[in-house]
C-alpha positions in Angstrom: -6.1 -2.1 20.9 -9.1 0.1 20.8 -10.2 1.6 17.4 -9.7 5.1 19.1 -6.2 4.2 19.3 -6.0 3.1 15.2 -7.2 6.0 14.9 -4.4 8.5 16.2 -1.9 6.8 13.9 -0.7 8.2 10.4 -1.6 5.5 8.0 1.5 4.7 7.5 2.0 3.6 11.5 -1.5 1.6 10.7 -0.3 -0.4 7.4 3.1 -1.4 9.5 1.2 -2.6 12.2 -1.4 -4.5 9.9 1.6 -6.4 8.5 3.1 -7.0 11.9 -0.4 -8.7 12.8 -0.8 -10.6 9.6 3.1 -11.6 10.4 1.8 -12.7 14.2 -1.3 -14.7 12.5 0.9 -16.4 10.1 3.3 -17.5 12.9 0.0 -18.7 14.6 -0.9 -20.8 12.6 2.2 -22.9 12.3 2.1 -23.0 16.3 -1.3 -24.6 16.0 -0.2 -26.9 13.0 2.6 -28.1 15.6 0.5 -28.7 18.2 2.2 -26.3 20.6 -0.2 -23.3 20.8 -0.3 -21.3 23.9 -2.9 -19.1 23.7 -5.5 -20.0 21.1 -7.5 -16.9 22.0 -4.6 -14.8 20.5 -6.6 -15.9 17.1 -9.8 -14.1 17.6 -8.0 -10.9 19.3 -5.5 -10.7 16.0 -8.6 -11.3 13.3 -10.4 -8.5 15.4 -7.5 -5.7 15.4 -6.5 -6.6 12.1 -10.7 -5.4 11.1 -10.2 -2.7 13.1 -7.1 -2.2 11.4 -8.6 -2.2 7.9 -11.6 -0.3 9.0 -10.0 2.8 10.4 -7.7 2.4 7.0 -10.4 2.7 4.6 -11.7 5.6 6.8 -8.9 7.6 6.2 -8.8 6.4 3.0 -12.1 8.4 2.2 -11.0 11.2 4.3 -8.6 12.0 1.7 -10.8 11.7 -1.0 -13.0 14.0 0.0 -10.5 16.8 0.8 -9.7 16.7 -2.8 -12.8 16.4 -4.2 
């Protein structure tokens, strides 16, 4: 997904989908442990969204701060 995307979602939406990833990446890794990996690329697209996911997080993070301060 696009960081435009991450951003139209409430940060709630975007902490569930982080875990999801994480989840995805975990699962991964035992694939590739096994020896029966399909895609390896899947690696680099989930360590990407999951930046993209923390970026956009602290974003909105600091959004919030500074409508209260």
């Amino acid at each position: 997904m696009k960081a435009s995307e991450f951003r139209e979602m409430t940060q709630a939406e975007i902490e569930s989908a982080l875990h999801d990833l994480k989840e995805e990446l975990f699962s991964l890794r035992f694939q590739k442990a096994k020896g029966n990996l399909q895609n390896p690329m899947r690696f680099k697209q989930i360590g990407k969204d999951i930046a993209r996911l923390k970026t956009v997080l602290t974003e909105k993070e600091k959004e919030g701060d500074k409508e209260k301060g």
